[in-house]
N, C-alpha and C positions, 0 to 999 in steps of 0.2 A: 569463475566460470559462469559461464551464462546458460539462464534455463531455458532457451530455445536459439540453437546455435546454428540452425540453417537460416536464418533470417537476414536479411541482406543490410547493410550499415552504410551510416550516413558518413557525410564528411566531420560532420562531428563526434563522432563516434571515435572516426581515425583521428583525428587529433586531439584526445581523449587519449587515444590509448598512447600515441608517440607522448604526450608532454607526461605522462606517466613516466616512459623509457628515456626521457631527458633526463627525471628527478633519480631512475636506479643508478643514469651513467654518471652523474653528481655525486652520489653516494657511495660510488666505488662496484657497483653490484654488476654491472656492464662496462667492459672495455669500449675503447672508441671505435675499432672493429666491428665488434659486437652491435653497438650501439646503430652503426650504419647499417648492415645488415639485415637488422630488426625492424629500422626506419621505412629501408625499402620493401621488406613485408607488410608493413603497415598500411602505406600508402597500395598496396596492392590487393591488401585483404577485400573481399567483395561478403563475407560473410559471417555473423558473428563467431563461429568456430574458428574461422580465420585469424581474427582479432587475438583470441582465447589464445590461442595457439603459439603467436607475437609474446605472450608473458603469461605463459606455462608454468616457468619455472622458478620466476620472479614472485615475491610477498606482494601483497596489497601496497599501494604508495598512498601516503596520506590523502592525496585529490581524490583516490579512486575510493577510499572510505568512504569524504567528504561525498562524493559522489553517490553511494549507493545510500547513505542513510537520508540523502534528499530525496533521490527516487522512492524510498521506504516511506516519509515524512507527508509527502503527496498522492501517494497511495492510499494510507491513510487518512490522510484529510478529505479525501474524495466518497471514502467507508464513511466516513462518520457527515459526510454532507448529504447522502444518501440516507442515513438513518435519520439524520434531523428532518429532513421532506419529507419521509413517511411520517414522524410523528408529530410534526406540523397540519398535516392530513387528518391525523387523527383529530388531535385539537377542534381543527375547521369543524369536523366533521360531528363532536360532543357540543361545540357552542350553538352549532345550527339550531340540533335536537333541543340542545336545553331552551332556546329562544326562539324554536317553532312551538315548544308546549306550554307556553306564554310567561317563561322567565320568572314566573311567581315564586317560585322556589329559592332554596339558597344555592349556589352558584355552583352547585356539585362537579360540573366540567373541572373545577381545578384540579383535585384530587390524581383525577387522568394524566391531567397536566405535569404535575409534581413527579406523579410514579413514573411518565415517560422523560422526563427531562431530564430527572437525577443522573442515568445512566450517560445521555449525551454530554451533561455538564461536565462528570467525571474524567469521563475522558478525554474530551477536550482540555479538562485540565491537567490529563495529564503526558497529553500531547505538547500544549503550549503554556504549560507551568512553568515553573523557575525550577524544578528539578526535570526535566522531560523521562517518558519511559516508556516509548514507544512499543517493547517487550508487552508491558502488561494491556497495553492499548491493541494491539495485534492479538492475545491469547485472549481477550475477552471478546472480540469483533468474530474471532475464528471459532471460539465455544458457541455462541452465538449462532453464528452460521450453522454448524454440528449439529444441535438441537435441532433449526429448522427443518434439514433437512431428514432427519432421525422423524418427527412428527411428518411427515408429508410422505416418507417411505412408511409409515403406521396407516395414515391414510390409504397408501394406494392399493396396501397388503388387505384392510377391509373391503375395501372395493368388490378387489376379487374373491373374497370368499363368499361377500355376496350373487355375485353374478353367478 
């Protein structure tokens, strides 16, 4: 089922969800009856509730796994392309300082460097390692998220008791 089902679908979408109900009527799970039936719902659905609706009562089909752990896969890689620009930023932002105050020093920006990367690197490995676990790559990108927003709701609650 889909997490927002008044949303209108594309052609690809419908032929997503039919070569799904092609692999259930291969499988024995829909009659050829059946099968047409579904077909012409399919091509008729204008909304993803509609789609939903098309294989209700039908299991997940291999494509449509295949399917959602891509969409999951890219999701992801876009979370952690985000996290690498901020702390690329940061980086830019510790080499400047350390080589506007005339670089005489030992090169202390790394340390910054290290503490932020390790977290990207991890994950990243373990998004696109040779064991993948996209599970722990998701609960840690979402703790994450939690926290900040935990600190920024402490924030705003200061705010107002000042005011």
């Amino acid at each position: 089922m889909s997490d927002r089902p008044g949303l209108r679908v594309a052609d690809a979408d419908r032929e997503r969800v039919i070569t799904e109900l092609r692999e259930h009527m291969l499988a024995g799970r829909l009659t050829s009856e059946e099968f047409e039936e579904r077909l012409g719902s399919a091509y008729e659905a204008r909304t993803r509730a509609d789609l939903d609706a098309v294989r209700a009562d039908l299991p997940m089909s291999p494509a449509a796994i295949d399917h959602a752990l891509a969409e999951r896969r890219v999701r992801l890689r876009r979370k952690l392309a985000q996290e690498g620009g901020g702390a690329l930023g940061l980086w830019v932002m510790c080499i400047a300082i350390w080589a506007a105050s005339g670089a005489q020093s030992s090169f202390w920006p790394i340390w910054v460097i290290i503490a932020t990367a390790f977290p990207l690197v991890r994950n990243g490995w373990r998004l696109y390692g040779p064991a993948p676990d996209p599970d722990s790559v998701e609960a840690h990108l979402n703790a994450k998220r939690r926290h900040q927003l935990e600190r920024e709701r402490r924030r705003s609650r200061r705010g107002e008791l000042r005011g």
